[in-house]
N, C-alpha and C positions, 0 to 999 in steps of 0.2 A: 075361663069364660064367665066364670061367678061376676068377678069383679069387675068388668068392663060396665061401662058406661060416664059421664061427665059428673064431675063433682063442682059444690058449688062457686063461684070464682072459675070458674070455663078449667081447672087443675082436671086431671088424669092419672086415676090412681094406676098405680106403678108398685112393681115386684123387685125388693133390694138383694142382691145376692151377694153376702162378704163371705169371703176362704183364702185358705192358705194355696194356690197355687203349686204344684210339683211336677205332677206323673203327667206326661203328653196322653197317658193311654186314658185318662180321665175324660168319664162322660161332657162332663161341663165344658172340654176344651173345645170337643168337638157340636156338642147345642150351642153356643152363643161365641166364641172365639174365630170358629173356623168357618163363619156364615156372613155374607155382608147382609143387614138388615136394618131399614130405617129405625125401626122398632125394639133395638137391642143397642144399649153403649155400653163397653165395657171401660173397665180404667183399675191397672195396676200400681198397688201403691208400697214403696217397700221401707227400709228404715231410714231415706234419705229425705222422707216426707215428715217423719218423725220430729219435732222440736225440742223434743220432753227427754229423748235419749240423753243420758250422761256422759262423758267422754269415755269413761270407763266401756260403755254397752259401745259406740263409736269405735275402742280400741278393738273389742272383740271381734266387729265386722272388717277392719283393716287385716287383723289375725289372720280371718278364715281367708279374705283373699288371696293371700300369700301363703298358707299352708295347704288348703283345700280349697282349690278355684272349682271342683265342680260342686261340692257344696255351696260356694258362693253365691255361685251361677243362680240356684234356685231357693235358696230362705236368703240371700241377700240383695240381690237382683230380682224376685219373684218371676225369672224366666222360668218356660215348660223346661222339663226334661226327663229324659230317664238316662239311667247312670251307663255309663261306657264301662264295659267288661265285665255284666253281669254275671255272676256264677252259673245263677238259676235262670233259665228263660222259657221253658216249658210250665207256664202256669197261669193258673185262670181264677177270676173271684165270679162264685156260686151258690145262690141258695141252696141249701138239702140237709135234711134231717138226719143226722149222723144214727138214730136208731132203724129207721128203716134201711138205711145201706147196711147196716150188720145183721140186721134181717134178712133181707132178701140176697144179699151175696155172701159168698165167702170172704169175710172179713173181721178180722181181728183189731182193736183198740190197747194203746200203748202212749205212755205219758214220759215227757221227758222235765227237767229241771237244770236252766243253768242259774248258779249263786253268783249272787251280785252285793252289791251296797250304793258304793256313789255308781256304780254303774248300775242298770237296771236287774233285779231278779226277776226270772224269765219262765215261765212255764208255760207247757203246752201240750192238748191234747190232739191224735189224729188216729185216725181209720186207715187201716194199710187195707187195701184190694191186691194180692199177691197176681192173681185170676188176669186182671185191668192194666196192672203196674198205674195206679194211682193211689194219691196220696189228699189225706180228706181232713185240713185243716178245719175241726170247728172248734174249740175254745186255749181260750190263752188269758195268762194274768200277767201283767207285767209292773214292775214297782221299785222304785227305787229307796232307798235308806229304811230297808225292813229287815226285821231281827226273825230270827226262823221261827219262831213262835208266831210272829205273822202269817210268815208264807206256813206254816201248819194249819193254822184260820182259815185263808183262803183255799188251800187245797180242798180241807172238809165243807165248805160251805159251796164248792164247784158239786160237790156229791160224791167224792172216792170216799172207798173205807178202806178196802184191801185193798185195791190193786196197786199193783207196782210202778210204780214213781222212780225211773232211770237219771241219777243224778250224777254232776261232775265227780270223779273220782278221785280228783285233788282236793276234794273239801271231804276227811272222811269225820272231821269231829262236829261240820252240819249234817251230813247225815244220821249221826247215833243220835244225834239232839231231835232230827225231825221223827225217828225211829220212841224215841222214847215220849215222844209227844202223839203219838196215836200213828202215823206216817208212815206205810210201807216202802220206803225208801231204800234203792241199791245202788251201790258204785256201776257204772256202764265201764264194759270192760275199755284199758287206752294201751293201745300198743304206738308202735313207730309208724309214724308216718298218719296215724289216727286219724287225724283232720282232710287231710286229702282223701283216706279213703272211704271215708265217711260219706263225705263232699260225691264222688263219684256213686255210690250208692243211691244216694237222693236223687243224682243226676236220669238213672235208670226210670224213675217213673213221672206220671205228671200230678202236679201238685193243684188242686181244688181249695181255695182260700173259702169261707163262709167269710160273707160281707162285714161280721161281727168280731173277726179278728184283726182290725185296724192297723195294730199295732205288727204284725206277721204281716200282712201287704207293704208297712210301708217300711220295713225290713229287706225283705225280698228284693224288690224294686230296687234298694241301693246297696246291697251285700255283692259286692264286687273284689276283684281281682287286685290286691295292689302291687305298686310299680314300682320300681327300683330307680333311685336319683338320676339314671338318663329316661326315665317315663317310660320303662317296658316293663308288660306287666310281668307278674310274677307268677307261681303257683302256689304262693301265700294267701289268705283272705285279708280285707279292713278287717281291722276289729270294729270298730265304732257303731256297725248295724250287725253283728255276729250272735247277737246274746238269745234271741228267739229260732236263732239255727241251730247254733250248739246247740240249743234243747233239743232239737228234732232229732239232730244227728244224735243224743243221747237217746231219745226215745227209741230210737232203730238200732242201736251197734249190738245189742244181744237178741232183741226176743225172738221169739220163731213162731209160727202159726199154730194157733193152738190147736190139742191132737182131737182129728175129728173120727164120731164114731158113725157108724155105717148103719142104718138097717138091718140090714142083710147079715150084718157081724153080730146083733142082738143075744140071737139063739147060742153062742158060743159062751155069754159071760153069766148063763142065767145059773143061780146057785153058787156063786162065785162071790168074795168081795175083795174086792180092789180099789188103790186108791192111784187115782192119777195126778203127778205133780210136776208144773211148769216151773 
């Protein structure tokens, strides 16, 4: 409302909106996409508008057509979409202060870590509601070509000191390294079938993204199902958006709610010392 009125030359100041188009569930598709209005023009532009592309970057998008058409579909195409055979579909992006839910409910926090390099290294913090069966996405680091002395950096600069950091269990010489760099760091236990049941676990509750996990929504959204050379799916995951799950899924395969003491059970420990350990 600020900005209306007539500039000089009879012009009409105007609100530019440039993004990356993807997720159909996005606010923007439905403000200005899904509304006929003299007063809104939109225009999609993708890399065939590009002049400056090298053949090489040209080779890349011919690639993804022919290996991953639904990837095409939307960073080559910039059509809407959301991904066919998503894992997770019970989930919502929402403001909320991760201190006050562990205040006021029964809930416990639990960090997970998966190890990357040219792929991304992935951590992430969440609130399990056992009480709710929800699941309270609010921070994540994500990074690719860092050395664990990095991801040590950033863990302590998020604010842990002790708590427990559930890491891939096939990386155990990063974690003595993250362990000897200040890092409460432990292998998440991995049996058979690990990944699926993992997967089914998650499935149980609903998952609360905080708007500032970016990178964990737009994971979500395309951690899907893959398909076997006649295109049925499998009960395998993509790898190519798994790296901020597996963490999750590491962050939950062991812990247990931590043990709560009662009121009423006070009077029984007084003159006593005890030490309780998770």
């Amino acid at each position: 409302m600020s900005i209306r009125g007539t500039m000089p030359d009879g012009l009409k100041p105007q609100l530019t909106l440039s993004f990356n188009p993807w997720s159909e569930k996005s606010w923007l598709k439905s403000r200005f996409f899904d509304v006929e209005s003299p007063q809104i023009f939109t225009l999609t532009t993708t890399y065939k508008c590009n002049e400056w592309l090298t053949d090489e970057d040209l080779f890349t998008f011919e690639e993804m057509e022919r290996n991953n058409p639904r990837r095409y579909q939307i960073e080559g195409l910039g059509l809407w979409g959301i991904s066919e055979g998503l894992i997770y579909s019970n989930f919502e992006v929402q403001e909320f202060d991760y201190r006050e839910i562990l205040i006021n409910r029964d809930c416990f926090a639990t960090y997970g870590l998966d190890f990357g390099f040219t792929d991304p290294t992935a951590f992430i913090g969440v609130v399990i509601s056992e009480e709710t069966k929800e699941l309270f996405i609010f921070c994540e680091w994500y990074q690719s070509n860092v050395t664990n002395n990095e991801i040590a950096k950033a863990i302590k600069r998020i604010g842990l000191k002790r708590e427990k950091i559930y890491c891939d269990s096939a990386e155990p010489k990063s974690i003595e390294e993250l362990k000897k760099l200040g890092i409460n760091a432990v292998a998440c236990s991995k049996g058979v079938d690990s990944v699926r049941y993992g997967i089914q676990k998650i499935q149980n509750y609903k998952i609360i993204i905080h708007p500032e996990c970016e990178n964990y929504y737009h994971e979500i959204t395309n951690y899907i199902w893959k398909k076997d050379r006649n295109g049925k799916t499998t009960n395998e995951p993509e790898h190519e958006f798994s790296h901020l799950q597996d963490a999750l899924r590491y962050a939950l395969a062991d812990v247990k709610p931590p043990m709560q003491i009662h009121a009423n059970n006070l009077k029984l420990l007084r003159g006593q010392r005890f030490i309780i350990q998770h």
